[in-house]
N, C-alpha and C positions, 0 to 999 in steps of 0.2 A: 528535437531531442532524439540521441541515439534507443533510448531507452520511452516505455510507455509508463506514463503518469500514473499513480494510484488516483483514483477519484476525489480524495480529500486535497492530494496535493493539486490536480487541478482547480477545485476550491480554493485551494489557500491564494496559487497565483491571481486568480480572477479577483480575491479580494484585495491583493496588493496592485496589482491592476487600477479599480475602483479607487483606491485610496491614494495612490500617487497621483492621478490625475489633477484632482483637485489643489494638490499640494505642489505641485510642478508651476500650476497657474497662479497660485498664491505667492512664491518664491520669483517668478519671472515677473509680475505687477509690482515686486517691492514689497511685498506684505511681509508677513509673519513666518521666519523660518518653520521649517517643516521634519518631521519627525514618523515616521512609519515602521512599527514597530510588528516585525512577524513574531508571535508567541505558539513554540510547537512543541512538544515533549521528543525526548532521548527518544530518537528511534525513527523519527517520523521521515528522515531524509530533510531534512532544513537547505543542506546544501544543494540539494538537486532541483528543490522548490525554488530556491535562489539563481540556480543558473538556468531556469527555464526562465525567469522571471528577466534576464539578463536577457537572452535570448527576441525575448517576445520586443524588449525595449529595443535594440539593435536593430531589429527587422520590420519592424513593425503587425499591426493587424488591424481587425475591426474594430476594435477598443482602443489602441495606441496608437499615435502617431510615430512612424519608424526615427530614430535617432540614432544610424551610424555612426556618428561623431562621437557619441556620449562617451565617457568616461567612471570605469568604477573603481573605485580605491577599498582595499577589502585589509580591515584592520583585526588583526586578534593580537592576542600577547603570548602565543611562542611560535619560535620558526617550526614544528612541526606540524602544526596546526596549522598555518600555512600549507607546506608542502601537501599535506593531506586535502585541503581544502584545490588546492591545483590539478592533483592527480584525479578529487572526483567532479572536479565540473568538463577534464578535460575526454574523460571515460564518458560521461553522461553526454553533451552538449556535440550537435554537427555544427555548429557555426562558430564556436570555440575552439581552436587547437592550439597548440602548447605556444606557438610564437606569439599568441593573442592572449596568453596567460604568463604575465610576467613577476619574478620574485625581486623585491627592491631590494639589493645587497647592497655592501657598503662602496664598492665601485658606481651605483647608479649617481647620475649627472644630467637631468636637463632641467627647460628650462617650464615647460609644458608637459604633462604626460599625453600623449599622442589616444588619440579619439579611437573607439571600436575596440581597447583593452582594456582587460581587468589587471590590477597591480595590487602586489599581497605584498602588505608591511605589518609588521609585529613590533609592539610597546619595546620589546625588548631592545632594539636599534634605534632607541629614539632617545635616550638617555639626551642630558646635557654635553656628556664625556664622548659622546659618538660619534663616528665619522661623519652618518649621512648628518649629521645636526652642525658641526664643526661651520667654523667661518669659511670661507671663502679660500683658495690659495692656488698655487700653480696647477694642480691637480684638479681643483672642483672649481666650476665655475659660479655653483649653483646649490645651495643646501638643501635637503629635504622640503625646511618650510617653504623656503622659495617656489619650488616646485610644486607641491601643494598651492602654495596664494595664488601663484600665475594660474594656474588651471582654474581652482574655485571662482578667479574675476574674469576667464574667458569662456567659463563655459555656465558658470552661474546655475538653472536648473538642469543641465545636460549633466552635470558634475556628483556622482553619487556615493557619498561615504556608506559602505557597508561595514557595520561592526559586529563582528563573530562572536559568541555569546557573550550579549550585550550586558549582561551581569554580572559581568567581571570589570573590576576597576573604579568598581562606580562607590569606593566609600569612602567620605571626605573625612577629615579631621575634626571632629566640633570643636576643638580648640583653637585652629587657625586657619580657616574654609577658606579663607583669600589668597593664602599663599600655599597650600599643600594640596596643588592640583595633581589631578593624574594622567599619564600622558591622554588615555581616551578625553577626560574631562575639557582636555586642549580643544579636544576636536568639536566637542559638543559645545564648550561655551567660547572657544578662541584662546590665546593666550599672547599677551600686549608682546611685540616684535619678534613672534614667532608663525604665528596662524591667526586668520581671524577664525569666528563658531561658521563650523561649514554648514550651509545653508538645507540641503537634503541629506538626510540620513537613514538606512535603514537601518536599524536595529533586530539580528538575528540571534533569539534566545530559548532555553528551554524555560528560564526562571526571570522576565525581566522586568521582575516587582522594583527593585532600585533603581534598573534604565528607567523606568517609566516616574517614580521618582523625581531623578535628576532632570528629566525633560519638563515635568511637571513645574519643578523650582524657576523655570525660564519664563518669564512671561510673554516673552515676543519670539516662541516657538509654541508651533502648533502639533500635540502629537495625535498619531490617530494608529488604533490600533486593530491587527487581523490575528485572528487566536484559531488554532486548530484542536478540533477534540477528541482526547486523550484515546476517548472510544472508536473513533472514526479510525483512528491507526491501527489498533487492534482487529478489526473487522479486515482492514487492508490484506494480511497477512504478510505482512512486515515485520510482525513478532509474532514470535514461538504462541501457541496456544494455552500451554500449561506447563508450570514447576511444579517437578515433584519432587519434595524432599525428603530424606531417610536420616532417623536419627538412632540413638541406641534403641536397641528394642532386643527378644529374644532371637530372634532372626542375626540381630549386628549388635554382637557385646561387645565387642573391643574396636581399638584402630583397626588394624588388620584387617577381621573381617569386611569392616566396613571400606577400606580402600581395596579389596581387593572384589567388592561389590558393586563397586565404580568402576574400578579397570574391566570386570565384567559389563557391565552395562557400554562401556565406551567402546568394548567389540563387538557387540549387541549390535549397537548403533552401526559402527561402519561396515557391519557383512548387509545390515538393511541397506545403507546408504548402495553401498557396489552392486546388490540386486536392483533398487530402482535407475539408477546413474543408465546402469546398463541397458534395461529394458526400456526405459526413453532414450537411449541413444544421445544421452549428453558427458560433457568429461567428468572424470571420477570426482568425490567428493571425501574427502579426508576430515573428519570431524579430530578434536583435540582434547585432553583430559588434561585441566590447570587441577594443581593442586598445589593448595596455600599452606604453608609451613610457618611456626612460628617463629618467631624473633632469635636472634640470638642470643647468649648470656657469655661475658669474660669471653677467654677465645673461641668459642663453641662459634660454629655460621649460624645454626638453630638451633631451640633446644626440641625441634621432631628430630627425631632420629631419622637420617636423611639414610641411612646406607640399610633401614628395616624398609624403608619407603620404596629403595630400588627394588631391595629383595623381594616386596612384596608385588610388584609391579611383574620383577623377572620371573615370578613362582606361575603368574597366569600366562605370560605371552612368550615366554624365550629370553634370551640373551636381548636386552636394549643395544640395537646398534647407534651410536653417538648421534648420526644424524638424526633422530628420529625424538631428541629432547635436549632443552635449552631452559636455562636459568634466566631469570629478570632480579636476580637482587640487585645489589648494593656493589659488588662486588665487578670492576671491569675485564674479569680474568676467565676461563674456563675454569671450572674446578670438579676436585675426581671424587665422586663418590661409588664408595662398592665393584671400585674397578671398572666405574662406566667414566667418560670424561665428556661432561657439560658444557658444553660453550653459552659465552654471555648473546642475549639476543635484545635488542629494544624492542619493548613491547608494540607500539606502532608495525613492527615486520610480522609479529603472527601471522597476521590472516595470510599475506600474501606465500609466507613460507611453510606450503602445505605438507610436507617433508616431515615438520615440526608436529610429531602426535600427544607430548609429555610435556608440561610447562609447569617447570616449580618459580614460587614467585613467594613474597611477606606481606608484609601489609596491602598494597594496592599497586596494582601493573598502573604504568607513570602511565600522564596525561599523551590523548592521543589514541590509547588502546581502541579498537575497535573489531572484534572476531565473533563475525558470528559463526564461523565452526567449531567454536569452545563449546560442545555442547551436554558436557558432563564438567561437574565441577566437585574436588575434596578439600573440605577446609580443619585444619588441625588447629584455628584458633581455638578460642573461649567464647563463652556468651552473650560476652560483653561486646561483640563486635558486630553485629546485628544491622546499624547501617551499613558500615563496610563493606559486609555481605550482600544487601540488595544493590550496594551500588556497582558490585563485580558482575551479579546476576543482570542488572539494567543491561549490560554491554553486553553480554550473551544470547540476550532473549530476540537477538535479530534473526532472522531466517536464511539460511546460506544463497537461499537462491530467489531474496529478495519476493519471495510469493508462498502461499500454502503449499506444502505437498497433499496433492489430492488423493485419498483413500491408506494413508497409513498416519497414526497417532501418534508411534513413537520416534517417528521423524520431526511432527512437530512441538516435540516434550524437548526440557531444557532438565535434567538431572541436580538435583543438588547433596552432598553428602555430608554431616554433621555430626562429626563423633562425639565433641566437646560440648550439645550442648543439651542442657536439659530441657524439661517441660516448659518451663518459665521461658528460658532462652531459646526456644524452638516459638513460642508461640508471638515474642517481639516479631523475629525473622520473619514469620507467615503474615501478622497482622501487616504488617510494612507491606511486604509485596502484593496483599490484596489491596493496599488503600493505595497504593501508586503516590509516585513521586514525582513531577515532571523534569526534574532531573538524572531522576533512573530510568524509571518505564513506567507505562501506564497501569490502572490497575490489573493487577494479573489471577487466573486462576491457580491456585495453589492446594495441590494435593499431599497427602500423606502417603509416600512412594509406600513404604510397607504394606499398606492397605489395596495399592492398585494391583487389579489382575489384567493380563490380555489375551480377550478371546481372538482365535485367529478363525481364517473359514473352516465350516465344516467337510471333510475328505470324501464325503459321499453327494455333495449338493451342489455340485457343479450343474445340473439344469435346473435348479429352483435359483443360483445369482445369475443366469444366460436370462432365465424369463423378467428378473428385475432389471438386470442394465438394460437402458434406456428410456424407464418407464418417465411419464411426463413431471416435472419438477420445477420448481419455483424457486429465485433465489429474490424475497423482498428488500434484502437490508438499503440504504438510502444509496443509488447507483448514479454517475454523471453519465445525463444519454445524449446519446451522439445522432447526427446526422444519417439519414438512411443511405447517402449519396457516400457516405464515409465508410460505414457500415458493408457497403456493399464492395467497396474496394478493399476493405480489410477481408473480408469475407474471399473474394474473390483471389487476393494474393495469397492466403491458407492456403486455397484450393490447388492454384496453380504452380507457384513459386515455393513455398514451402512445403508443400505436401505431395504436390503430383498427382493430385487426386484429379482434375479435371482439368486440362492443359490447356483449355479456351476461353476458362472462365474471367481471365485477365481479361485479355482482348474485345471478349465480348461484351465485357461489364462496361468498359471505356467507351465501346464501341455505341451502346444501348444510351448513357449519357449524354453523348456528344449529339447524336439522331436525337434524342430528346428537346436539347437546346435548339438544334435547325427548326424541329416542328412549333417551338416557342417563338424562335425569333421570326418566322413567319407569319404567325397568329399577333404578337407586339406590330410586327409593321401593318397588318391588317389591320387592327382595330389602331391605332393612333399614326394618324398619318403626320406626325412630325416627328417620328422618331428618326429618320434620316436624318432631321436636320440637326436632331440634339447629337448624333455621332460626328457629323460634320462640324459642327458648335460653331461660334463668334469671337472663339478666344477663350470660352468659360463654358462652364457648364454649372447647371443648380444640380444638387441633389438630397432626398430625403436622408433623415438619418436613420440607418436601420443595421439591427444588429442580429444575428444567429443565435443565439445560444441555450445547448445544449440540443441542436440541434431544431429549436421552436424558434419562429419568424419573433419577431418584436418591432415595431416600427414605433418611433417619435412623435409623433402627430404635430405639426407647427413649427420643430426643429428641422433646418436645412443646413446645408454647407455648401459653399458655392467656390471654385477651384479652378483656374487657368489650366487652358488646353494646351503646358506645354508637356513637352517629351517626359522631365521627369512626373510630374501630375498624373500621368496618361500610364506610367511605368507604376504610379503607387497605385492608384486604382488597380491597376491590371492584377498585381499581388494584391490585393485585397479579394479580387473576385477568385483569386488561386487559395486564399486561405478558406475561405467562404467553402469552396469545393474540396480542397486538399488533395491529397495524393497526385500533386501535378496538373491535376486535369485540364486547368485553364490550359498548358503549356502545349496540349494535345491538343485541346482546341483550337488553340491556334495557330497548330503546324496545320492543324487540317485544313484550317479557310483562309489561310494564309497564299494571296496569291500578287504572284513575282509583276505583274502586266500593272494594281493597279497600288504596287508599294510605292512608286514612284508618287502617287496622287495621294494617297492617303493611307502612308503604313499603319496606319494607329484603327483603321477599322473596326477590325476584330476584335480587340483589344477592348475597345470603348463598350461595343457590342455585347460582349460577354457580361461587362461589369452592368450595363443599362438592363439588362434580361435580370441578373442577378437584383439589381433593385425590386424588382417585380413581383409580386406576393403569388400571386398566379403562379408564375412561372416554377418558382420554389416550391408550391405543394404540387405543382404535376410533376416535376423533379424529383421529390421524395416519394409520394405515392410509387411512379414507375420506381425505383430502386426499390421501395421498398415488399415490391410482390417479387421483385426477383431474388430478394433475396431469401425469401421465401423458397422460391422455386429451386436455388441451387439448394438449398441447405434438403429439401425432399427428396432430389434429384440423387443426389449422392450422399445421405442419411447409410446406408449399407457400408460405402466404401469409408465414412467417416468414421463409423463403429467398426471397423478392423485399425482405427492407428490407436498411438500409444495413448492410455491415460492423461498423461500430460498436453499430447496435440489435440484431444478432443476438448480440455478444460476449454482451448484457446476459440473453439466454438462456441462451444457454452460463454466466455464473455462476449464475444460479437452478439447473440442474443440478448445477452443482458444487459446490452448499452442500449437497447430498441427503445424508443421512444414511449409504445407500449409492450407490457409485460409480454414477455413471448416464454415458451416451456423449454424448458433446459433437459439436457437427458439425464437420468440417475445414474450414477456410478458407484457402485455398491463398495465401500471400505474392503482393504484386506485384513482389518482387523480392526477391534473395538477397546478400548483400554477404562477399566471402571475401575470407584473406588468399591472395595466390598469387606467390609463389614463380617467376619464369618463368625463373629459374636454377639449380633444384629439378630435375633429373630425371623424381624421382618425380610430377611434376607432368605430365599428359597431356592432351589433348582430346579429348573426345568427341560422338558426334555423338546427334542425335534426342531431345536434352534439353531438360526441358519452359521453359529459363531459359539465356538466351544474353547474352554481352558482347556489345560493337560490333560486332564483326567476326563476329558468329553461330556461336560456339564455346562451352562448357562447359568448364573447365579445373579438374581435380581428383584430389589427389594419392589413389587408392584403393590400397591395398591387392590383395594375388598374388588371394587368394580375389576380391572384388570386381570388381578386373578380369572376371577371366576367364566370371563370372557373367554383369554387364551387357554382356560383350564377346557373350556367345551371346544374348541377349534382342535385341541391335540386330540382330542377324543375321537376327531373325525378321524374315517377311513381314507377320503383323497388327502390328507394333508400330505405336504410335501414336507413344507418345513416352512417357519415364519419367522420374523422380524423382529426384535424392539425398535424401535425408528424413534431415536432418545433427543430428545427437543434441544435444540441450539447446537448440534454437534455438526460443522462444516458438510459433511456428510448426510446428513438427514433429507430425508424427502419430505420437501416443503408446499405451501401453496398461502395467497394469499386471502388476505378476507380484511373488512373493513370495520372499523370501529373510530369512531368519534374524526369523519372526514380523512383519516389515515388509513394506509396500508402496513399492514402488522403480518408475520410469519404464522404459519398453523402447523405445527408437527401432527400427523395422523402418529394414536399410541402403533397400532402393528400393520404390517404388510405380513398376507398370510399369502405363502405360496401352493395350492392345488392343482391337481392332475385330473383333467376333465378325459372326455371322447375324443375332443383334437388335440391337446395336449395341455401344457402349463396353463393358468391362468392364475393373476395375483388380485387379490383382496384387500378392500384398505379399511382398518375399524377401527374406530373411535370412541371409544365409550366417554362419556362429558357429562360428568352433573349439570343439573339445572340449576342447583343452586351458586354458580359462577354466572357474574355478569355478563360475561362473553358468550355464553352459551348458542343465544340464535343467531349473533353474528356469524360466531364460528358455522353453526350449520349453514347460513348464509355463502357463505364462503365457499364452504364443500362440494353443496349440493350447486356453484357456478363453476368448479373444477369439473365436476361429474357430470356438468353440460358438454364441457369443450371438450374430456377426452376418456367418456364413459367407453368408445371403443378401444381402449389401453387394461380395463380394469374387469374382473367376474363382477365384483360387488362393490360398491362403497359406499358401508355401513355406517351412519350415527347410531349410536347404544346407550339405554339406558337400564337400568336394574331395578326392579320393584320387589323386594327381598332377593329373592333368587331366581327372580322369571328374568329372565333378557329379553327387553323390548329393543326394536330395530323398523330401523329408516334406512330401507335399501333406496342410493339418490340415484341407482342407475334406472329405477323405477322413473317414467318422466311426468306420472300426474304426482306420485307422491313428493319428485322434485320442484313442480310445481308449487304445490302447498309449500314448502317449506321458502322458496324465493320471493312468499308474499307473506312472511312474516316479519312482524318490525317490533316484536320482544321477546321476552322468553315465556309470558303468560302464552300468546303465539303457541310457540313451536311444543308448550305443554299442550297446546289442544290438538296442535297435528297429530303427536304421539299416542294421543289419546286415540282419535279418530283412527288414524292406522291401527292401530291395535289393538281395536276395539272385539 
């Protein structure tokens, strides 16, 4: 794939993977058709999951057997869904290009679809009345069904119906189920001198309680289903972080104010967007402000007042130049409002026509829409419209650049603006988007815009975020890890090829594996002296079954496969030990021992050789071990020149760490600003001073807790403080670590980083104040006090705190007997008697 997999989408294929298997062997013995049904929500990338999954079948790997040949037929029910569905497997996929992605029109005619494409056909061309269905005649030699049957009986389980959201189509008449089939229903259950029921199918949906249903009703189909979760895509950052939405209030009495609050916020948005764009050095990013209008009445287009809408649009930004907004009605004409003139646009062109900063639109932008640079929305309905609304917001809450943006918040906010609705109808809108819909988006954070403030850095503490960035961090949430051998060529082409940070590290990474293998495949012929002969073979070769994954060995025990030693055999192993390694390597290996004198006698050598070592369990943990201290070494080695690149090039480090097999420390990267909700009719809402993140008016406002308070209230008091932290739990940004609780690995937010000015300079502080009476209590110290083993030279102090009216007791864990104590507790009665004992 041109593009890198989210971790869940690697999940999802591995389970369609799993699940076809099975069902390929059940379909080709004559059993029980087959049914694989992928269940993912709006947003997750369904199609990219789909044409890796296309990919992996085609080519094969450890888990698949390669099927060149195979054939996919890819059904939805409109042509645009289609087209869309082509341009992004063709965008995604290196072994897909457009001539291998074909659209069935009504000129198509064979007799077979031809093996190694995918073929996109839509209900919509299938009618009775249609060409491709039409009998036979000078012109066609061959109908669709024809076309279809012939393939389904020659290619049997190579032959794969995929159906684009499989939740469509699927509802029969209880009056007359026998005769009011729907064309999908054709395909699932056959239709007498049309199609027989095709034999594999996979079923691609966000909702496919009814596909599952209709497969259910089949007794001699087997379905089996892979489901991704809702939460795993949200962690991705695949969608926006948080909706915020603004409804009347004293701040926004009318329309007006309130779209011209929006048109503010959407320049907001794009002077951030052109500061970051810039400073990573990627092309600009043009965000767009839809804003929904009401219906019309008699000859009115709406009854919003379309020409207060321009005016209040032109009153913040200038004169609208036409290119710059387009209409999605009803209407196929440009039409002039307030002396601007609008052209009509199909909603499906949005995103790509970045030009496009203004979209008025009615009820719902047609089937297809999908922008995620819509990232302000104004809606002029009523309150009644409440799903409607989550289902415009589902389609916005994608992230422009497919990832989190790291260290700004209101890049990854999605804006929403509500003049029309009240309390009541303000609170359907919210409950909806927190409880998710797998047809919108999953469930979402939803704030009250009026309430949010944001702190940006403070102008004098520029060396109190120099002493934080970099400090040691942890990201726990559920990560797919990779290979050290993988790891270290990813790592290695940052370095060299995309960064220019260290112009050897290519070379020498390749260089270090390949010497690796030589000193294996010499130690293999040492200790078994038939390995010569199993390269030479009799014809065949046996072999264990054993698989990688996630970069951990797995071996079969008692499972073999046994394989003819001819050329192509010798060619799939060969890619099997190139997958096993990736980035080529095999390919490098075997130009290097590739020699001309004894190809004649046995070109298959090296070949055989590579994949026999790759069996090898030995072989694979001295293989991982060496990669993995060097990768070690690079990342130390050039740790300096990595923290001079951009935010964004250093994330791309921080994942190479985070795919490590074990937890390895990520570097802090301190947000350029903070975005809260606050309360300034809250009480418990206070200000504080010498925080490292101020509003306008150079305050901190934050509702802490009796403990917390009184904590940060003695740290400001000190003389070295620089300035400190709130380091606020679950926020992408936060400086994490992990700890264990009930055999799992769970996230720990410390409450503050306190920055100090010692004799040699900065030094940062990490404190925690934790009741006892929380269950987690000694894990959590547990936890700390093994962070403040591995990287106490990072830190002054890292405190555990507790309060005894108003005394502060403290567990300094950079102390190493009192860290001790605390790493041989195993409850919280425990860590009450350390506490005691220290501070006694």
């Amino acid at each position: 794939m041109k593009l890198e997999l989210k971790d869940f989408q690697d999940d999802a294929v591995d389970q369609l993977i799993k699940k076809l298997n099975p069902a390929k062997r059940e379909v080709a013995e004559g059993g029980d058709r087959q049914a694989v049904i992928l269940a993912a929500p709006t947003g997750s990338g369904k199609t990219v999951i789909t044409a890796a999954l296309i990919e992996e079948i085609l080519t094969g790997s450890d888990r698949f057997v390669a099927e060149p040949d195979a054939v996919f037929l890819w059904l939805s029910d409109q042509p645009v869904l289609n087209e869309q569905s082509k341009k992004r497997i063709a965008s995604a996929s290196t072994k897909l290009g457009n001539s291998d992605l074909i659209i069935v029109d009504t000129d198509f005619d064979r007799q077979t679809f031809i093996g190694g494409k995918v073929y996109f056909i839509n209900t919509q061309k299938l009618g009775k009345d249609k060409l491709l269905t039409s009998g036979r005649g000078d012109k066609r030699a061959f109908t669709i069904w024809e076309t279809i049957s012939n393939t389904a009986k020659a290619k049997k389980d190579r032959f794969y119906l995929i159906i684009d959201e499989a939740h469509r189509g699927t509802k029969v008449n209880r009056n007359d189920e026998a005769t009011r089939q729907t064309v999908m229903q054709k395909f699932v259950k056959g239709s007498e001198g049309e199609i027989p029921a095709i034999d594999l199918i996979l079923g691609v949906s966000a909702t496919p309680q009814r596909f599952q249903q209709l497969i259910d009703g089949q007794s001699n189909r087997t379905p089996r289903k892979c489901e991704v979760n809702p939460l795993d895509v949200r962690a991705s950052g695949l969608l926006k972080d948080r909706i915020m939405v603004f409804h009347p209030s004293e701040a926004f009495p009318t329309d007006t104010t309130m779209l011209r609050a929006a048109v503010q916020q959407w320049r907001n948005m794009g002077v951030q967007w052109q500061e970051y764009t810039q400073e990573q050095g990627l092309p600009p990013m043009h965000p767009a402000l839809i804003i929904q209008v009401q219906d019309g009445s008699g000859d009115g287009l709406s009854r919003t007042d379309l020409n207060e809408v321009i005016a209040t649009i032109e009153k913040e930004i200038g004169p609208i130049d036409p290119i710059h907004i387009a209409h999605c009605f009803e209407h196929d004409t440009p039409i002039s409002v307030n002396g601007v003139l609008i052209r009509k646009i199909d909603a499906s062109r949005i995103q790509e026509e970045t030009n496009i900063r203004f979209i008025l639109f009615k009820m719902a932008l047609t089937t297809g829409w999908d922008c995620p640079r819509a990232e302000v929305m104004m809606s002029f309905r009523t309150a009644q419209d409440d799903t409607l609304i989550a289902q415009l917001i589902g389609r916005m809450v994608r992230t422009p650049l497919a990832r989190r943006i790291e260290g700004s918040e209101i890049l990854n906010t999605v804006s929403l603006y509500l003049p029309h609705y009240d309390q009541e109808g303000l609170t359907r809108v919210v409950n909806h988007l927190k409880q998710g819909d797998p047809m919108e988006l999953p469930p979402t954070d939803v704030e009250d815009g009026a309430k949010m403030v944001t702190f940006t850095r403070a102008s004098n503490m520029d060396e109190a975020f120099e002493a934080l960035t970099s400090l040691p961090t942890y990201r726990v949430e559920r990560v797919r890890k990779v290979s050290n051998t993988r790891r270290l060529m990813a790592l290695s082409r940052l370095l060299t090829t995309m960064h220019e940070v260290d112009m050897s590290a290519w070379d020498d990474s390749k260089k270090l594996v390949i010497d690796t293998l030589d000193a294996e495949l010499a130690r293999l012929k040492g200790d078994d002296p038939n390995f010569d002969a199993k390269v030479k073979g009799s014809g065949q070769i046996t072999l264990n079954a054993v698989i990688v994954e996630q970069g951990t060995w797995k071996e079969t025990h008692g499972q073999t496969l046994t394989v003819a030693l001819d050329e192509k055999n010798i060619n799939d192993l060969f890619n099997r030990a190139g997958q096993r390694l990736g980035e080529g390597l095999h390919l490098d290996y075997w130009q290097t021992h590739y020699d001309q004198d004894e190809a004649a006698e046995m070109p298959s050598r090296s070949r055989l050789e590579l994949f026999l070592m790759l069996q090898d369990e030995k072989t694979w943990k001295t293989l991982e071990a060496v990669c993995g201290a060097r990768c070690e070494a690079l990342l130390k080695q050039n740790k300096a020149a990595i923290k001079k690149l951009t935010t964004a090039e250093q994330e791309d480090y921080n994942k190479v760490q985070q795919i490590a097999k074990e937890p390895e420390a990520l570097s802090f990267l301190p947000p350029t600003e903070i975005m809260q909700s606050i309360d300034a009719k809250d009480p418990a809402f206070r200000n504080y001073d010498q925080h490292l993140f101020v509003d306008a008016k150079e305050n901190f406002t934050a509702a802490l807790n009796t403990w917390e308070h009184l904590v940060i209230a003695a740290e400001i008091a000190q003389e070295d403080l620089v300035g400190w932290l709130r380091n606020i739990p679950r926020k992408p940004w936060a400086l994490s670590l992990p700890y264990e609780q009930a055999g799992e690995d769970r996230p720990m937010y410390p409450d503050f980083l306190v920055v100090r000015r010692e004799a040699d300079g900065m030094v940062v502080d990490i404190l925690e104040p934790h009741s006892p009476a929380l269950s987690d209590s000694y894990a959590k110290a547990k936890g700390l006090a093994q962070f403040a083993a591995k990287h106490k030279m990072s830190f002054g102090r890292i405190e555990l705190i507790r309060l005894e009216g108003n005394e502060i007791k403290r567990l300094d864990l950079i102390d190493v007997e009192i860290r001790k104590k605390v790493l041989a507790v195993d409850s919280n009665a425990g860590l009450d008697l350390v506490f005691g004992i220290v501070n006694s």
